[in-house]
C-alpha beads as a LAMMPS data file, in Angstrom:
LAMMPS data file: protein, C-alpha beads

104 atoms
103 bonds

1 atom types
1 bond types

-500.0 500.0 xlo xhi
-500.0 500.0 ylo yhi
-500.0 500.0 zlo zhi

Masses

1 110.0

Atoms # bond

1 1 1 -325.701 -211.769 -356.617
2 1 1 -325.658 -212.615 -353.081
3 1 1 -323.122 -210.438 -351.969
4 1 1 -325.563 -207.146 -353.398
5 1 1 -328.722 -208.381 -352.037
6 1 1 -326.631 -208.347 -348.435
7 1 1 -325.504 -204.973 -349.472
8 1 1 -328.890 -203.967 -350.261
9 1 1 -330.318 -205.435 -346.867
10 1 1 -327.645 -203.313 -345.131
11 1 1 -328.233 -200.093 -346.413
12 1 1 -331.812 -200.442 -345.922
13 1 1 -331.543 -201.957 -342.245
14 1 1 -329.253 -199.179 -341.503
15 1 1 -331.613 -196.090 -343.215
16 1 1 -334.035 -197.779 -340.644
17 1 1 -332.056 -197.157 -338.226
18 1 1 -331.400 -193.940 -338.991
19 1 1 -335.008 -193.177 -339.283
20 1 1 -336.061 -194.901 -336.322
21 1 1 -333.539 -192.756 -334.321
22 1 1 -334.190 -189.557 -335.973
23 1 1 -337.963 -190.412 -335.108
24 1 1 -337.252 -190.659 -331.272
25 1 1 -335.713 -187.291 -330.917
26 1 1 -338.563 -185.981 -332.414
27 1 1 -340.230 -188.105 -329.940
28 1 1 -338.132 -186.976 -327.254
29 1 1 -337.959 -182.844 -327.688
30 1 1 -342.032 -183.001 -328.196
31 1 1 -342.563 -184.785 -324.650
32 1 1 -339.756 -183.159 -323.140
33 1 1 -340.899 -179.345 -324.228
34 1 1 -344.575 -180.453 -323.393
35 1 1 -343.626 -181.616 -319.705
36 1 1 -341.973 -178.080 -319.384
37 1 1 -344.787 -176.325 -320.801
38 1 1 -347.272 -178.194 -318.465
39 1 1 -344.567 -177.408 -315.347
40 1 1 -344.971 -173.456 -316.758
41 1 1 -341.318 -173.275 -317.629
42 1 1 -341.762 -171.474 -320.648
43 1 1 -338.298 -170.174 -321.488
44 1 1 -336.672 -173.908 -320.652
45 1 1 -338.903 -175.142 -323.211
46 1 1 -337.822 -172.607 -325.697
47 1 1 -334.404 -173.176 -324.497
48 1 1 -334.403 -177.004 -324.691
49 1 1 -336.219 -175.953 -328.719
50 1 1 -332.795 -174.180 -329.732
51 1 1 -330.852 -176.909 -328.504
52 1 1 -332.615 -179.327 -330.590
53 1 1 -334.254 -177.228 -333.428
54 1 1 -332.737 -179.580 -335.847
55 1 1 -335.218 -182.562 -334.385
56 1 1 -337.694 -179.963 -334.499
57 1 1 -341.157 -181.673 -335.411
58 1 1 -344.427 -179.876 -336.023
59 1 1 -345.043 -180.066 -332.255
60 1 1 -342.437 -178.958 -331.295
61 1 1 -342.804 -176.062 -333.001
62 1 1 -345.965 -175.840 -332.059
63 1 1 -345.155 -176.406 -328.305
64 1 1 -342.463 -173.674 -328.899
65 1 1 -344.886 -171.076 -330.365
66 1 1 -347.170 -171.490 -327.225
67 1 1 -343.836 -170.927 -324.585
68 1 1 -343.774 -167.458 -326.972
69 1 1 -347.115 -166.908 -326.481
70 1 1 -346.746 -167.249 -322.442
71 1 1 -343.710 -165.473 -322.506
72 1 1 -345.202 -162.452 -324.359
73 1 1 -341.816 -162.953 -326.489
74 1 1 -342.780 -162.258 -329.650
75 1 1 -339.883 -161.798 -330.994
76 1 1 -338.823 -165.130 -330.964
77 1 1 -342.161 -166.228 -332.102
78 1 1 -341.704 -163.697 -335.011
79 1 1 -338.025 -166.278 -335.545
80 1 1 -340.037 -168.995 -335.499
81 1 1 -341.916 -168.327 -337.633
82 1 1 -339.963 -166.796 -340.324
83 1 1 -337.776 -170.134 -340.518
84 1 1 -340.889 -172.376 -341.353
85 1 1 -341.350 -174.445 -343.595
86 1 1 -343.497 -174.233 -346.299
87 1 1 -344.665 -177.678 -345.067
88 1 1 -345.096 -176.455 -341.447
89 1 1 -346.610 -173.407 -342.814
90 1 1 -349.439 -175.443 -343.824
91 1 1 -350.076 -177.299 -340.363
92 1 1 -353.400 -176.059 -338.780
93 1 1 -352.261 -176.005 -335.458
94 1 1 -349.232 -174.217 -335.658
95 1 1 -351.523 -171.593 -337.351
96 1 1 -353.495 -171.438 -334.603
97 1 1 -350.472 -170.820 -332.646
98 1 1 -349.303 -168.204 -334.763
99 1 1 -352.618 -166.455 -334.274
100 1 1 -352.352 -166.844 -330.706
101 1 1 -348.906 -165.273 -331.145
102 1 1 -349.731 -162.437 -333.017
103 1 1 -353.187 -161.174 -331.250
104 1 1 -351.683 -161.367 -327.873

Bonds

1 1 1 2
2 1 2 3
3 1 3 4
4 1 4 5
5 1 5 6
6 1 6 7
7 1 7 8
8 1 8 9
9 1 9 10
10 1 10 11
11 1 11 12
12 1 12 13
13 1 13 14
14 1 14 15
15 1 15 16
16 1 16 17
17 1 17 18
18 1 18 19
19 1 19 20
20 1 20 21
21 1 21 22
22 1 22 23
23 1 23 24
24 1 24 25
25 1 25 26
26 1 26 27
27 1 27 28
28 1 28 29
29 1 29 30
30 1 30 31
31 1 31 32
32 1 32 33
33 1 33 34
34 1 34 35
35 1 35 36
36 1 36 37
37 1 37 38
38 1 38 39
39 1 39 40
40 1 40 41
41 1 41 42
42 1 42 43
43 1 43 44
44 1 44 45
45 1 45 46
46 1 46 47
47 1 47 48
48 1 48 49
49 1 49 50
50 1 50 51
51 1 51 52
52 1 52 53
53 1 53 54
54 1 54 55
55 1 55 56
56 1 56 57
57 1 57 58
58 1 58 59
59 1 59 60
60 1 60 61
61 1 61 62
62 1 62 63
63 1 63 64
64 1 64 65
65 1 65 66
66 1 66 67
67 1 67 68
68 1 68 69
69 1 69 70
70 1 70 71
71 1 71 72
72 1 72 73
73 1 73 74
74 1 74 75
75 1 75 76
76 1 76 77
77 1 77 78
78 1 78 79
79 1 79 80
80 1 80 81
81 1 81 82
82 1 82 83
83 1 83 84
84 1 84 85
85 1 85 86
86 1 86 87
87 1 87 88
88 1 88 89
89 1 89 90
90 1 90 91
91 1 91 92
92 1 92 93
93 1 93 94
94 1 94 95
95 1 95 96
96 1 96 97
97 1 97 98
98 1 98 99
99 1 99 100
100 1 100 101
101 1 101 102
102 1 102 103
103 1 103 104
């Protein structure tokens, strides 16, 4: 009995872990891209996006919508967007940043 409440304690310490890194690249790729954006270096934002798109949060999607919209690319807004989630797809501000997108 002992032995599989430690076991138990384990896995669920280590899923914390897990989930407390995977939390801090989101973290990390959000501030990062938005320091870019802020320094106007659009396409290194987008850049540093690909790199990461598997930590990609809502902001950062976001944050890599607006670089598109600076960058006139919309082309790789248009990629953006069709790999969304249906989850994402429902996140006001990265409507608003499709919008943007799309009417500039």
């Amino acid at each position: 009995m002992t032995f599989v409440m430690f076991r138990r304690f384990m896995f669920v310490k280590q899923t914390n872990i897990i989930l407390f890194s995977t939390s801090s690249s989101f973290l990390n790729l959000s501030s990062s891209m938005k320091k870019l954006i802020d320094a106007q270096k659009y396409q290194q934002a987008l850049n540093l996006f690909h790199q990461n798109s598997k930590y990609a949060s809502d902001v950062a999607i976001n944050l890599a919508l607006k670089a598109c919209t600076k960058l006139k690319n919309l082309e790789e807004g248009i990629t953006i967007h069709q790999h969304l989630s249906p989850q994402s797809m429902n996140n006001s501000f990265i409507n608003t940043s499709l919008i943007h997108l799309y009417s500039k």
